[in-house]
C-alpha positions in Angstrom: 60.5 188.1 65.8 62.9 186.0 64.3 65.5 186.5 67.1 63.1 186.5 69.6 62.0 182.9 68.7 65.8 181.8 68.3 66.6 183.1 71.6 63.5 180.7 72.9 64.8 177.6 71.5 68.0 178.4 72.2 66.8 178.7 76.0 64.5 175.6 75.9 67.7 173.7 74.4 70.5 174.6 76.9 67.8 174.4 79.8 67.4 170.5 78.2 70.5 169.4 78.5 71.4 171.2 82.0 68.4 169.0 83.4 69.6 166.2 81.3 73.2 166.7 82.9 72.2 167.1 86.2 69.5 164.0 86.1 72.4 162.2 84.9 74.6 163.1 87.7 71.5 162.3 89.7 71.5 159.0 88.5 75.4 158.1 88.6 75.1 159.3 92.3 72.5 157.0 93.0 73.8 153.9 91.8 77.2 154.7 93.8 75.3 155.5 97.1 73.3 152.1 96.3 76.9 150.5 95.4 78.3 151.3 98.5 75.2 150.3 100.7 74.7 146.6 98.9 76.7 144.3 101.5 74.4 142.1 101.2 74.2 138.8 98.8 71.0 138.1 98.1 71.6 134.6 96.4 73.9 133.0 99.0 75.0 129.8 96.8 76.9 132.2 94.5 79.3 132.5 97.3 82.5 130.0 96.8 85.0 131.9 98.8 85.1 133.3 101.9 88.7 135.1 102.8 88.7 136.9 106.3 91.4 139.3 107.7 92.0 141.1 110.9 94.7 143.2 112.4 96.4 140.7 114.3 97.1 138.9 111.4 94.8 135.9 111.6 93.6 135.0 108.0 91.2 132.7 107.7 89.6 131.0 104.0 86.7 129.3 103.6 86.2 127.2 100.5 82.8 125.3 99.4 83.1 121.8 98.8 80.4 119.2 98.2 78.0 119.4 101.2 80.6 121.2 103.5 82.7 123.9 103.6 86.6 123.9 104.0 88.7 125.8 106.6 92.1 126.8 105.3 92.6 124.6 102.9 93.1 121.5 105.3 90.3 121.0 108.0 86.4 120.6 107.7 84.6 123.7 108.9 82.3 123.6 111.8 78.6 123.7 110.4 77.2 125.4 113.4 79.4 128.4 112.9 79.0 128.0 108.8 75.6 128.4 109.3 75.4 132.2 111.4 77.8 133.3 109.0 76.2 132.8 105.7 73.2 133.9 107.2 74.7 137.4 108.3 76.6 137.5 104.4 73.4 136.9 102.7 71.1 139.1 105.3 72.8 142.0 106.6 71.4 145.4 105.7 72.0 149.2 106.3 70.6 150.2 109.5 71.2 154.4 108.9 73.7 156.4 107.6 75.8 158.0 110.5 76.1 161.7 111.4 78.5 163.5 110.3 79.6 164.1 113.7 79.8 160.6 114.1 82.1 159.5 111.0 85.6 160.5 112.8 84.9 157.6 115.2 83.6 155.3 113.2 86.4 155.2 110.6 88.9 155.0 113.8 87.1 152.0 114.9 86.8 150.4 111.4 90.5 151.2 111.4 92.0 149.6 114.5 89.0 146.6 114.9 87.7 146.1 111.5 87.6 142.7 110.0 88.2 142.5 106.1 85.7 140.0 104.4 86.4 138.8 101.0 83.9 137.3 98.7 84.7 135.5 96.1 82.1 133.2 92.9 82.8 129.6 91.9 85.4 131.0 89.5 87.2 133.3 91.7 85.7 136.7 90.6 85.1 139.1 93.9 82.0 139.4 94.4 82.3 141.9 97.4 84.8 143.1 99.7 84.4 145.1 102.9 84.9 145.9 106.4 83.2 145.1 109.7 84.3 147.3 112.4 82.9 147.3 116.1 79.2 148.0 117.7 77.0 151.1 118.4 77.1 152.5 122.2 73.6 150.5 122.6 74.9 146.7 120.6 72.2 147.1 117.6 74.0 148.0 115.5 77.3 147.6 113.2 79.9 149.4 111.8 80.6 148.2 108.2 82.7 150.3 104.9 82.5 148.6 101.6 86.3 148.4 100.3 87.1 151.9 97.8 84.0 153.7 99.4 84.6 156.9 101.9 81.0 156.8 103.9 80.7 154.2 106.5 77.2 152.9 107.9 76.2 151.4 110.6 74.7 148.0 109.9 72.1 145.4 111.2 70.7 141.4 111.0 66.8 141.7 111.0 65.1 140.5 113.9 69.0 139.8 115.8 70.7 142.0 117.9 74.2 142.5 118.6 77.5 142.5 117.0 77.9 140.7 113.6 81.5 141.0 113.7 81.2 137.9 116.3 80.0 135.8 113.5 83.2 136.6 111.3 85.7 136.7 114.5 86.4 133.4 115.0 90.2 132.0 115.6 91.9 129.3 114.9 90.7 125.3 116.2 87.2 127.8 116.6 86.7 127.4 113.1 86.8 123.7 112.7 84.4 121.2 112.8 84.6 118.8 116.3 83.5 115.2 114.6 85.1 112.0 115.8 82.7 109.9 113.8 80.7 110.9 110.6 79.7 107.5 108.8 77.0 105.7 107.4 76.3 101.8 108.3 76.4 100.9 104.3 80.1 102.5 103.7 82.0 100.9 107.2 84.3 98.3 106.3 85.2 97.3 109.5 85.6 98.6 113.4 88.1 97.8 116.1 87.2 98.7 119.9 90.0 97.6 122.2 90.4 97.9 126.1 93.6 97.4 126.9 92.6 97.1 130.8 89.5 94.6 129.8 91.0 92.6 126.8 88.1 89.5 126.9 85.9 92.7 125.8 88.0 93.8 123.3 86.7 92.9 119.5 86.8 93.7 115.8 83.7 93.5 113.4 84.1 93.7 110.1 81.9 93.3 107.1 83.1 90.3 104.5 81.2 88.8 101.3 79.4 86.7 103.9 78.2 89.0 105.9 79.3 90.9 109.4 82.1 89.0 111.2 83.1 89.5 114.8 85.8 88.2 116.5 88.3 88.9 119.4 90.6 91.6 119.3 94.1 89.6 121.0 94.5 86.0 120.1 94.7 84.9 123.5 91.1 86.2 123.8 88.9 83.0 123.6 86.6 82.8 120.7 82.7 82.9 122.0 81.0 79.8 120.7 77.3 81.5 121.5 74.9 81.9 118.7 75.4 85.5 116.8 72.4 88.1 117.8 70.8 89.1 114.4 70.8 92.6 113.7 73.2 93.3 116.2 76.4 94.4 114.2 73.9 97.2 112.2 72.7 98.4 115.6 76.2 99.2 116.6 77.6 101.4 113.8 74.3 103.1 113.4 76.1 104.5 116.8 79.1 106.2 114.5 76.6 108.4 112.2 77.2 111.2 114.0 79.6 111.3 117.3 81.7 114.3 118.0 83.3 116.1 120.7 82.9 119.2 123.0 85.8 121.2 122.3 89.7 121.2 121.1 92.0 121.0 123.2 95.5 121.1 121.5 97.0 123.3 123.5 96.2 121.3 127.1 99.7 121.6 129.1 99.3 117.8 129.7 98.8 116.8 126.7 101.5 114.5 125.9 101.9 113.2 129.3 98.1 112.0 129.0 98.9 110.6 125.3 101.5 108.4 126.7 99.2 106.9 129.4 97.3 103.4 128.8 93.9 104.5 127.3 91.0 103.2 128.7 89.4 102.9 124.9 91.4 102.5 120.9 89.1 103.0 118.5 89.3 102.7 115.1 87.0 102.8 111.9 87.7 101.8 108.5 85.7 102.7 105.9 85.3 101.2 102.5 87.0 103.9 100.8 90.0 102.7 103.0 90.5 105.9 105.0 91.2 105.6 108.5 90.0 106.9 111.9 91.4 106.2 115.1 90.5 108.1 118.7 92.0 106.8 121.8 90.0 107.9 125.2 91.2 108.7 128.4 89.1 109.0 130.9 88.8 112.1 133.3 87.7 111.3 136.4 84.9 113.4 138.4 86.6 114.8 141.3 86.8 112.4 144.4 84.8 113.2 147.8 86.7 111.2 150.5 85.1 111.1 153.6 86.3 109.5 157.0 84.0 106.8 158.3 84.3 107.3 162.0 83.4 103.6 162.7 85.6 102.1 160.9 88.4 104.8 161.0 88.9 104.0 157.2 88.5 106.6 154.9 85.7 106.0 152.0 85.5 107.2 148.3 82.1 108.1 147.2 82.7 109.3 143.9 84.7 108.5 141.0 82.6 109.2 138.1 83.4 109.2 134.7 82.2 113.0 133.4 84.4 113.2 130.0 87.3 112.0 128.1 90.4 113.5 126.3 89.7 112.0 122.8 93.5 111.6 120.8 92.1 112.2 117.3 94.6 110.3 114.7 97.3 111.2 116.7 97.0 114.6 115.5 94.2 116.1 117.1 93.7 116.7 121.2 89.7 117.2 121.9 87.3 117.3 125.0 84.3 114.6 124.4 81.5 113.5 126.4 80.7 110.5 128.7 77.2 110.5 127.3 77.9 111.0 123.8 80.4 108.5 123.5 78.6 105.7 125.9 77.3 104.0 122.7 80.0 102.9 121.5 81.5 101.1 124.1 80.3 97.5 123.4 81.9 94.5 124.6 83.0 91.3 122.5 79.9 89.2 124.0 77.3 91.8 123.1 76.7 90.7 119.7 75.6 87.1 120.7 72.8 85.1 122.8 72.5 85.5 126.2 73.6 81.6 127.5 70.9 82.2 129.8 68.1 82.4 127.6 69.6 79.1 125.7 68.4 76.5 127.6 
């Protein structure tokens, strides 16, 4: 009886603890099968540091700075590509586990395209690193590894389709943010317009303890005697809140031999911190139509429309900017004052 009974507990004991052990493996599985599934981060503002890699050797690092974000260390990053990104970093989710018959080609491709993303806190801790690789046969769906892990999944955005690697692949001048002119009316010390072609227009305002001040450009440029239009200096640089360009273009072929060219427009804004910003505009002409008037036997030019400009960014930057974005600004010397017509 007595060794019947011992046998029991001994039993009920040693079946304990292999269910104990194998709950715990359980467990321990679980919570690395979850690790390696979490690309995801939830709270997005924990997110500092953003380091990007990809076999061709672009690296790319994204810092978080007060209201903006900073492209290697040098440039101001483009918020309409900041934006896609964090959303994809803070959103992305497992779609389904591949196949095993499927795994050889996905670790091929996560090999030969995949992007290494970095993540890193305020304080420099990694908060996740991984790898985005290239698409499903259909576009919905996303290879991605989590850095130390062996089983890759295939990955999706909720309600988007497509390839997230697009919103990490980005190169370069792609990357940075395309503003000529970012400034509020309260903190601009002064701004200089000059036309070299049309110097009577050319002016400077600037704002002094008495108020705003305009006044010609060149010294030869008579001064205008007219009264001064109220409210008209604030009207203009509400223009340079927000101007900015279409696209870089640092690697145009002509490029220096349009730089050394008279502009058509040198603008320049101070503000009160002291920092400067100068853009000088050439004009690119919409193509000419030349027709031959048959009565005349002259030929005629119908069109010679101003579409866009080169924009020379403090002599360090080449962009493509707009006709109609950057129409505001062009204001003449006698546009702050009376009409001498509606003197009398």
């Amino acid at each position: 009886m007595n060794r019947t009974l011992f046998l029991l507990i001994a039993f009920l004991l040693l079946g304990g603890g292999v269910l104990w052990y194998l709950a715990a493996g359980e467990d321990e599985k679980t919570t690395l099968a979850g690790a390696d599934r979490a690309f995801a981060v939830d709270d997005i503002e924990q997110v500092h540091k953003i380091f990007i890699a990809d076999r061709r050797g672009e690296r790319t690092t994204l810092e978080r700075r007060d209201g903006y974000w900073l492209y290697n260390g040098r440039y101001k990053a483009r918020p309409s590509v900041m934006r896609p990104l964090l959303d994809a970093i803070a959103r992305v989710r497992v779609k389904y586990k591949p196949p095993q018959a499927a795994m050889e080609n996905m670790v091929q491709a996560l090999a030969t395209e995949g992007i290494k993303v970095e993540l890193y806190d305020k304080q420099g801790g990694l908060i996740k690193a991984y790898y985005v690789g290239g698409s499903t046969s259909d576009e919905r769906g996303t290879y991605m590894i989590m850095e130390g892990a062996e089983q890759p999944y295939v990955a999706e955005l909720p309600a988007w389709e497509g390839n997230l690697s697009v919103r990490f692949r980005r190169y370069g001048d792609e990357w940075r943010d395309k503003t000529l002119f970012a400034e509020e009316v309260d903190n601009i010390q002064s701004v200089s317009i000059e036309y070299p072609k049309q110097r009577n227009q050319s002016f400077i305002l600037e704002n002094t303890e008495k108020g705003y001040e305009v006044r010609p450009f060149y010294d030869i440029t008579p001064e205008i005697r007219r009264p001064y239009k109220q409210g008209s200096a604030e009207a203009f640089l509400t223009n340079f809140e927000s101007v900015g360009a279409e696209a870089f273009r640092n690697k145009f072929p002509g490029r220096d031999s349009i730089s050394q060219l008279v502009p058509f427009s040198i603008i320049t804004l101070v503000d009160k911190q002291g920092d400067t910003t100068r853009v000088e505009l050439h004009p690119i002409v919409k193509e000419n139509i030349i027709t031959h008037d048959v009565k005349t036997g002259d030929y005629v030019l119908l069109n010679s429309e101003i579409e866009r400009y080169f924009a020379n960014l403090n002599d360090e930057d080449f962009l493509l900017a707009q006709h109609l974005v950057l129409q505001k600004l062009f204001w003449g010397y006698g546009s702050f004052f009376k009409d001498s017509n509606l003197l009398n």
